[in-house]
OpenMM code with the backbone's topology and positions (N, CA, C; nanometers):
from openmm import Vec3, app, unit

residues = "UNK UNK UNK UNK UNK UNK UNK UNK UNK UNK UNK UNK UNK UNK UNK UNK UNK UNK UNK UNK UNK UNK UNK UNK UNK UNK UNK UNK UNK UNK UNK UNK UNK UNK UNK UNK UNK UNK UNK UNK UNK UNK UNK UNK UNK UNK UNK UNK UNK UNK UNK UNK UNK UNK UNK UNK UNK UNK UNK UNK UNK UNK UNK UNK UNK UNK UNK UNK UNK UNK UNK UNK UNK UNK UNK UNK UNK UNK UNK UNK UNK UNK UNK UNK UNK UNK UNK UNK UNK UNK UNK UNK UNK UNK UNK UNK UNK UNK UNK UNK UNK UNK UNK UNK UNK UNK UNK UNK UNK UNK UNK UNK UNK UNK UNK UNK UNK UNK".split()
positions = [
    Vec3(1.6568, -5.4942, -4.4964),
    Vec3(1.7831, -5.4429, -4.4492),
    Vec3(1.8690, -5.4077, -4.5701),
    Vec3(1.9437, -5.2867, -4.5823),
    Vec3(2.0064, -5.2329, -4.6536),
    Vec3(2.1632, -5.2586, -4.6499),
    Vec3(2.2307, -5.3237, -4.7465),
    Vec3(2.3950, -5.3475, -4.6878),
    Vec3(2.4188, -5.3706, -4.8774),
    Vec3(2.5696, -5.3900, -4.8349),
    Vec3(2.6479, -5.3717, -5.0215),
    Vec3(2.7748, -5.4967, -4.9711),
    Vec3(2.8083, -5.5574, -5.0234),
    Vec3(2.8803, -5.6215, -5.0695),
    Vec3(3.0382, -5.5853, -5.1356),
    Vec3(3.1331, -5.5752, -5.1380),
    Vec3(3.2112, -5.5685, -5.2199),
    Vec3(3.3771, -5.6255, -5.1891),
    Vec3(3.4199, -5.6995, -5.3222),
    Vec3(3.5631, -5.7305, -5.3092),
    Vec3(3.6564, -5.6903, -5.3909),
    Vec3(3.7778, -5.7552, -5.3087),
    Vec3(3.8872, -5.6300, -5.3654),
    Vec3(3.9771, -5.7363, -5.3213),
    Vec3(4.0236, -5.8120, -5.4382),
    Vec3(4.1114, -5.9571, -5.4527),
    Vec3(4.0419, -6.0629, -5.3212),
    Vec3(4.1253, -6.0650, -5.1913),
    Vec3(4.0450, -6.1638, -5.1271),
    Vec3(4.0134, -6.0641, -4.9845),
    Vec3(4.0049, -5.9188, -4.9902),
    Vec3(3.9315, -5.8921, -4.9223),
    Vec3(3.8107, -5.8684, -4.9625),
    Vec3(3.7271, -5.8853, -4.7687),
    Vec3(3.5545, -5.8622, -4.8521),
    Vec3(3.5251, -5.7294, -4.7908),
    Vec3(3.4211, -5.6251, -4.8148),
    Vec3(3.3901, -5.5095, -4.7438),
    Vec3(3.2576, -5.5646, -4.7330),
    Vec3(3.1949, -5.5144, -4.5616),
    Vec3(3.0395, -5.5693, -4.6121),
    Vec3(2.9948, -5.3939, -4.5449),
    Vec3(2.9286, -5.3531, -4.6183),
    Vec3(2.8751, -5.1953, -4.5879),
    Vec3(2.7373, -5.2096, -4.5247),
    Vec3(2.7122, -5.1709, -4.3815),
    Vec3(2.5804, -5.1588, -4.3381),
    Vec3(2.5161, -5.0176, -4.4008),
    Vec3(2.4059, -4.9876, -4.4305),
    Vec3(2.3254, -4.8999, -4.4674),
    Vec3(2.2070, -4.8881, -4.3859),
    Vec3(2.2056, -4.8740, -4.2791),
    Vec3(2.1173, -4.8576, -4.1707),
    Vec3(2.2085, -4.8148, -4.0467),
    Vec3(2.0932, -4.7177, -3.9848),
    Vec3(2.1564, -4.6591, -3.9053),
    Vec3(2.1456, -4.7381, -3.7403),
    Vec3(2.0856, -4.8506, -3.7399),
    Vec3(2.0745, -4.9098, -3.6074),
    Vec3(2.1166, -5.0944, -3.6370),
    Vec3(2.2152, -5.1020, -3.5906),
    Vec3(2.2177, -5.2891, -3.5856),
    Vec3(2.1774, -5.2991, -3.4693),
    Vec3(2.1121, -5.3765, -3.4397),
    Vec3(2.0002, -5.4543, -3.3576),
    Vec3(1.9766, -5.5967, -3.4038),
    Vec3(1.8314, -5.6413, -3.2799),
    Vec3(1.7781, -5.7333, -3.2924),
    Vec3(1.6416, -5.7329, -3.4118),
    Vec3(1.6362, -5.6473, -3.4988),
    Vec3(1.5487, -5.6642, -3.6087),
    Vec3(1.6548, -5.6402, -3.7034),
    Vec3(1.7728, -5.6615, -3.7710),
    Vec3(1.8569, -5.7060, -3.8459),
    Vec3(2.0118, -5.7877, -3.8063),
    Vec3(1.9807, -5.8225, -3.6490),
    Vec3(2.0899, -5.8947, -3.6597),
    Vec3(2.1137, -6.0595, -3.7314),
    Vec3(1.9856, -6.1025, -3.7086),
    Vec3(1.9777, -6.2424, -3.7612),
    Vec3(2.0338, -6.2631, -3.9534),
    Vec3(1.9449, -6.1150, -3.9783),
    Vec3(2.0193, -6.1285, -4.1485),
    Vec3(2.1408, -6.1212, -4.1945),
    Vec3(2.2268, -6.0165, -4.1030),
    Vec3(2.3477, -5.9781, -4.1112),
    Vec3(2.4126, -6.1613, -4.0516),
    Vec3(2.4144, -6.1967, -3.9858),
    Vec3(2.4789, -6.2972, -3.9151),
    Vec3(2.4720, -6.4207, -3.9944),
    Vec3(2.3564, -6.4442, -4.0823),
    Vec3(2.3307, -6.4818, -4.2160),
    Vec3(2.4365, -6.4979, -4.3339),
    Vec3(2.4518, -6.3499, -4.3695),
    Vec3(2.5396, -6.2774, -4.4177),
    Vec3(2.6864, -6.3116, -4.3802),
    Vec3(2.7149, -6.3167, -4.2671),
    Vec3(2.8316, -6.3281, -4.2681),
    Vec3(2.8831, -6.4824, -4.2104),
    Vec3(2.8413, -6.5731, -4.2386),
    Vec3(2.8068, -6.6950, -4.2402),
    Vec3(2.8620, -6.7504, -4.3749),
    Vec3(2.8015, -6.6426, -4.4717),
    Vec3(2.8039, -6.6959, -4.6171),
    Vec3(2.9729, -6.6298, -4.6393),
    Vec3(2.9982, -6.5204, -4.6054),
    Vec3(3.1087, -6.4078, -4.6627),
    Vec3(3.2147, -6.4786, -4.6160),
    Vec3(3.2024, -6.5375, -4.4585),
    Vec3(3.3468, -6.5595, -4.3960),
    Vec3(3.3934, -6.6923, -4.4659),
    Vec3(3.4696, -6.6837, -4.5643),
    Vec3(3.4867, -6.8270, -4.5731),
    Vec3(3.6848, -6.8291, -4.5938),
    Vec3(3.7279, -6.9699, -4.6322),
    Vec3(3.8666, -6.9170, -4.6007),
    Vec3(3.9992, -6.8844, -4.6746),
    Vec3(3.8634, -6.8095, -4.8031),
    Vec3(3.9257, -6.7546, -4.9395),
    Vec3(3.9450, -6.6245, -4.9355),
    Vec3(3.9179, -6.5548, -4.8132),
    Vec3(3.8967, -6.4523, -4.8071),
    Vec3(3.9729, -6.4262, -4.6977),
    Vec3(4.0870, -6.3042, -4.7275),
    Vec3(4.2195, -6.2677, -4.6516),
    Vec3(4.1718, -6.1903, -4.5329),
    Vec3(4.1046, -6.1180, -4.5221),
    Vec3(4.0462, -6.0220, -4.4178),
    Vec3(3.9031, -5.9722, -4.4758),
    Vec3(3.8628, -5.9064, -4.3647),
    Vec3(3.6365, -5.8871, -4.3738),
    Vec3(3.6596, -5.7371, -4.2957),
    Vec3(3.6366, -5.6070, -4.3888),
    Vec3(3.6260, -5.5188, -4.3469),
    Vec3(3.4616, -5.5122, -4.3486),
    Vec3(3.4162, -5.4377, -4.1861),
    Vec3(3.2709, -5.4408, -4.1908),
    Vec3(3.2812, -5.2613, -4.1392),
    Vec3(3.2332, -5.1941, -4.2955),
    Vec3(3.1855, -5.0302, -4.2680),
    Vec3(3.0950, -5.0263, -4.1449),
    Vec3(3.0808, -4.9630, -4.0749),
    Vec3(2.9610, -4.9052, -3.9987),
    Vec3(2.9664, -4.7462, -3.9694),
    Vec3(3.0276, -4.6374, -4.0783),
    Vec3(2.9980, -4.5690, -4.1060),
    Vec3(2.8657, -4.4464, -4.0869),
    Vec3(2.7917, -4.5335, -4.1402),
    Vec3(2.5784, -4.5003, -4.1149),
    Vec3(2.5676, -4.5707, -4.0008),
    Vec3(2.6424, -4.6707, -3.9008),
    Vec3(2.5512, -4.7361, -3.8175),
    Vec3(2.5694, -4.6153, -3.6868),
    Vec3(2.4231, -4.5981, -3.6240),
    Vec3(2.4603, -4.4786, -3.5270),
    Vec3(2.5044, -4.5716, -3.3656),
    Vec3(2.4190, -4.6742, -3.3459),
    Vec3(2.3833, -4.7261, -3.2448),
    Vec3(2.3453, -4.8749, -3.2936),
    Vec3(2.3901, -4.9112, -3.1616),
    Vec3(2.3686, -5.1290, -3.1814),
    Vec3(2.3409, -5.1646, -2.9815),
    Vec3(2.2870, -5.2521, -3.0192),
    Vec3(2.2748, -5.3377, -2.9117),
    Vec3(2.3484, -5.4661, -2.8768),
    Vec3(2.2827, -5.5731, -2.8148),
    Vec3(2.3731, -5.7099, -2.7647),
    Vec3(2.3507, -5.7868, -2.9732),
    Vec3(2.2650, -5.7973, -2.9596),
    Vec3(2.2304, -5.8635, -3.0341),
    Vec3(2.3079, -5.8347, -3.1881),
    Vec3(2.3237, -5.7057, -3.1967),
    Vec3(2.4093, -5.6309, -3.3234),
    Vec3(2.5387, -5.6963, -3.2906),
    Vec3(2.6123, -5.6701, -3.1321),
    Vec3(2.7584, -5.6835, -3.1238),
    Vec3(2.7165, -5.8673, -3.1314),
    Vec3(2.5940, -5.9673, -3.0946),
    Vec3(2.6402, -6.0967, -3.1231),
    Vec3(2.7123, -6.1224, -3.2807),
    Vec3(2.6330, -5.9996, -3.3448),
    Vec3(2.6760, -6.0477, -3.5176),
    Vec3(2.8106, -6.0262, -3.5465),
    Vec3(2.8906, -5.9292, -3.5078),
    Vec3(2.9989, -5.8825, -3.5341),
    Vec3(3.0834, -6.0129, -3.4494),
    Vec3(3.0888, -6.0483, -3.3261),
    Vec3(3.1374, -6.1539, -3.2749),
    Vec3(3.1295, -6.2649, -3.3421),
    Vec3(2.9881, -6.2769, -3.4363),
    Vec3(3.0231, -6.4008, -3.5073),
    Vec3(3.1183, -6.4216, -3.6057),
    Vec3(3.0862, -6.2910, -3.6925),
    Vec3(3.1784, -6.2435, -3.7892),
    Vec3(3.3485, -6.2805, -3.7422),
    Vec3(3.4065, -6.2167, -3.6184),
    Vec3(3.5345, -6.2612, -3.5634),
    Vec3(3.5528, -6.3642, -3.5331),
    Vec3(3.4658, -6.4584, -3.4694),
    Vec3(3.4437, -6.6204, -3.4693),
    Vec3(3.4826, -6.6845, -3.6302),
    Vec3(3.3891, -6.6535, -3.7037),
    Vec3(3.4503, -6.7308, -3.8718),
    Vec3(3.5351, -6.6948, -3.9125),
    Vec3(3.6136, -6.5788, -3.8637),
    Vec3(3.7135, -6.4948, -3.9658),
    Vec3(3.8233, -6.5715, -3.8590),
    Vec3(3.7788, -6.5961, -3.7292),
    Vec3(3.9111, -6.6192, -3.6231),
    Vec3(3.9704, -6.7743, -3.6753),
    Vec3(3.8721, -6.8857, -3.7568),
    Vec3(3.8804, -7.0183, -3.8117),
    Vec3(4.0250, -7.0118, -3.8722),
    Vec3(4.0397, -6.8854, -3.9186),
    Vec3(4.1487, -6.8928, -4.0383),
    Vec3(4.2385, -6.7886, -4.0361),
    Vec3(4.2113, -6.7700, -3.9319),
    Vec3(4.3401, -6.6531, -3.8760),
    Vec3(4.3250, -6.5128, -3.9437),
    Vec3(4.1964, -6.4578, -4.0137),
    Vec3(4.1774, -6.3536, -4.0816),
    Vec3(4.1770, -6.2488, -4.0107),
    Vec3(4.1785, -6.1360, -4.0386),
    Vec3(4.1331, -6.0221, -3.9344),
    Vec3(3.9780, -5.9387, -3.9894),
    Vec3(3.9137, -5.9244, -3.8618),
    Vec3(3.7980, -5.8285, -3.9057),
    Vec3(3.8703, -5.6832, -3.8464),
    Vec3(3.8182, -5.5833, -3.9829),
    Vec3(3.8219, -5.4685, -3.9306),
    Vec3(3.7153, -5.3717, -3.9466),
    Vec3(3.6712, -5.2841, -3.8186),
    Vec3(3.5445, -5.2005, -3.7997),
    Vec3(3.6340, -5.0963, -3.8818),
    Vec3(3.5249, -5.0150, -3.9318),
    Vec3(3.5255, -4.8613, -3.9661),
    Vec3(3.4504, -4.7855, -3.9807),
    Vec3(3.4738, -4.7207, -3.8546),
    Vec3(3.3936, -4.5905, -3.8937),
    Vec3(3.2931, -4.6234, -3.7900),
    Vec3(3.3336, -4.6673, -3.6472),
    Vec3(3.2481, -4.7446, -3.5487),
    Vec3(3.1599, -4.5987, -3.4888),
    Vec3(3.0582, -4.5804, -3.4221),
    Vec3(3.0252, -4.5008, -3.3633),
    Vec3(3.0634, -4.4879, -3.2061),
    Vec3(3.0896, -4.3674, -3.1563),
    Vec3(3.1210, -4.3650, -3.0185),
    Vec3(3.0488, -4.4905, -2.9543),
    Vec3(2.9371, -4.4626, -2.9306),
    Vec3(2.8298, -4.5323, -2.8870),
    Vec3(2.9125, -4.7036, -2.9093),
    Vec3(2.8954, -4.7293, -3.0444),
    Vec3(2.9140, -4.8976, -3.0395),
    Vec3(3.0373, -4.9132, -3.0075),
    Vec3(3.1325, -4.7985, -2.9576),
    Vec3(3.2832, -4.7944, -2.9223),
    Vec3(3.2822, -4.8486, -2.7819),
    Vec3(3.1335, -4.7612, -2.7428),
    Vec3(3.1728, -4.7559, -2.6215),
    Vec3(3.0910, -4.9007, -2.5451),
    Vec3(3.0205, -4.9608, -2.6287),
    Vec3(2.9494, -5.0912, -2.6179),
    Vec3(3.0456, -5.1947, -2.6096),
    Vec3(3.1590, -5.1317, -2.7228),
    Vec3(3.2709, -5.2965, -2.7248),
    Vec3(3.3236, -5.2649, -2.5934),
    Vec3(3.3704, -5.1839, -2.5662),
    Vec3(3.4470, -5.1290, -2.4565),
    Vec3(3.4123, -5.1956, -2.3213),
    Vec3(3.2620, -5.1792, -2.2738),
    Vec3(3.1948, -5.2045, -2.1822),
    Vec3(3.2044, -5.3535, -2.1918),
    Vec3(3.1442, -5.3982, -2.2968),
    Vec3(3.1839, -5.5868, -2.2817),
    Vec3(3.3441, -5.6198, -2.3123),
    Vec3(3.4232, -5.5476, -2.3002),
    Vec3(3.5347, -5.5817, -2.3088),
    Vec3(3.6125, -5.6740, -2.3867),
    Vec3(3.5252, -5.6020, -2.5323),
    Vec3(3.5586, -5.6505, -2.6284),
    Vec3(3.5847, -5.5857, -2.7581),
    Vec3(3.6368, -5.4400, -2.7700),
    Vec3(3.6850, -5.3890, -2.7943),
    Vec3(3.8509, -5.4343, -2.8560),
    Vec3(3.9081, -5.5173, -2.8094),
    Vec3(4.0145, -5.5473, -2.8658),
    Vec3(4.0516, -5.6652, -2.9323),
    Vec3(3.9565, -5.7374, -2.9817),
    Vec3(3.8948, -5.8382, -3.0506),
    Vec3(3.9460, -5.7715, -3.1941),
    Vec3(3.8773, -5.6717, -3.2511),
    Vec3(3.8523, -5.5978, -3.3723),
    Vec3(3.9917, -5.5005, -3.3709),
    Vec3(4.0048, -5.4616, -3.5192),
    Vec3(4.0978, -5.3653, -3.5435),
    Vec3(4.0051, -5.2748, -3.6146),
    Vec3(4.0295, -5.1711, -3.5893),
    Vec3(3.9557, -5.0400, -3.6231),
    Vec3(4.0380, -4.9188, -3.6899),
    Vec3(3.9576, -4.8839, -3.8019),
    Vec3(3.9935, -4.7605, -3.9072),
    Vec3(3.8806, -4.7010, -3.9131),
    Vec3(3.9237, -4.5550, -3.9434),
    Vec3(3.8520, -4.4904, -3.9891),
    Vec3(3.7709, -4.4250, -4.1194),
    Vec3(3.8497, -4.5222, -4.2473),
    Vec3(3.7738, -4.5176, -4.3375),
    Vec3(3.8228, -4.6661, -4.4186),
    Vec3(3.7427, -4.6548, -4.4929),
    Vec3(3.7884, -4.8286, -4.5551),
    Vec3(3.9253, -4.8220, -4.6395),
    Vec3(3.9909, -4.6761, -4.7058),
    Vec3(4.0630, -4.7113, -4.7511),
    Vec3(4.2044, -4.7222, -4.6443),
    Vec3(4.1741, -4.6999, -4.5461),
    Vec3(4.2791, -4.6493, -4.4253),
    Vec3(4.2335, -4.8306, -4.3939),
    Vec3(4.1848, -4.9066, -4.3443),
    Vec3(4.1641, -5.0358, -4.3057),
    Vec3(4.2458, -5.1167, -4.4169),
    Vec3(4.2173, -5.0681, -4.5798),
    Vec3(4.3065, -5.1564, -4.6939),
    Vec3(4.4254, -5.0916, -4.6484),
    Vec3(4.4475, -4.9835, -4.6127),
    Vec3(4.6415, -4.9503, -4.5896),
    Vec3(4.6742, -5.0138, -4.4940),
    Vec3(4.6160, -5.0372, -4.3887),
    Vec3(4.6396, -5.1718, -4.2695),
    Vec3(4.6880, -5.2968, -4.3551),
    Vec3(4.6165, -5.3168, -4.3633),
    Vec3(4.6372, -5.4618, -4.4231),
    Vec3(4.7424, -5.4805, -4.5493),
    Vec3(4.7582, -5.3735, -4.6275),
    Vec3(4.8702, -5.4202, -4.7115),
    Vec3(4.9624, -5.3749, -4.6593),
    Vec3(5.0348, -5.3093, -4.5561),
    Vec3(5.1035, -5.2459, -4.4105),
    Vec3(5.1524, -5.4134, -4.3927),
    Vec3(5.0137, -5.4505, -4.3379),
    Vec3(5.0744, -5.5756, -4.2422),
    Vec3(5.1273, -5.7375, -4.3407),
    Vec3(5.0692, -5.7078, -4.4468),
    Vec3(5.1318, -5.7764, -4.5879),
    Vec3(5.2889, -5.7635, -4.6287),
    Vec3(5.3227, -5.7059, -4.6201),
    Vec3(5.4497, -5.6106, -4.6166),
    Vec3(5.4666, -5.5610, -4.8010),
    Vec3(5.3018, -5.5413, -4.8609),
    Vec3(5.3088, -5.4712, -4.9813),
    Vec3(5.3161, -5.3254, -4.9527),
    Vec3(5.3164, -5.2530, -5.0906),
    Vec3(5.3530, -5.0881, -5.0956),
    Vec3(5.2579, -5.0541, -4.9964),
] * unit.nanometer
topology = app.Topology()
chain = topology.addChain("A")
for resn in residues:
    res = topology.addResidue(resn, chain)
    for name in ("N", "CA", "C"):
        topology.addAtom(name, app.Element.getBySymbol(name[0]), res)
């Protein structure tokens, strides 16, 4: 499975590089964000950009992700969700769980927005 890492003071970005989250990379990702969510870390932007399509098992990972990030009052934010997994949160009615941008630097203007920095 293909993904990137990156921080930016105590936010984390985690970049999927595959175009399907599923049940043949959800277990790694969920892994992954197991290790990332911890409660040094102000907010967890997760790109999905490249992701075209996900299943139950993709949205369990992202739920977990909001589960560890929810420990500490962090926010996860999607970007760059595909209709499709839009329309997946939507359907489980969970869609409003997540805050959503459309590119990562538009998700960092959220957040230093809601910081009350420049």
């Amino acid at each position: 499975m293909r993904f990137s890492i990156e921080h930016q003071d105590a936010i984390t970005i985690f970049t999927l590089k595959e175009e399907i989250l599923d049940a043949n990379n959800a277990a790694e990702i969920k892994a992954e964000f197991l290790i990332l969510c911890q409660p040094t870390v102000e907010a967890l932007i997760i790109d999905l950009s490249i992701v075209k399509q996900s299943d139950s098992a993709g949205l369990g990972a992202l739920l977990l992700a909001h589960r560890q990030m929810n420990e500490h009052e962090a926010p996860v934010i999607l970007v760059g969700a595909s209709e499709r997994i839009m329309s997946l949160l939507r359907i489980s009615q969970l869609d409003w769980l997540f805050e959503h941008a459309q590119t990562v630097d538009d998700a960092i203007s959220m957040l230093e927005d809601d910081s009350g920095e420049a």
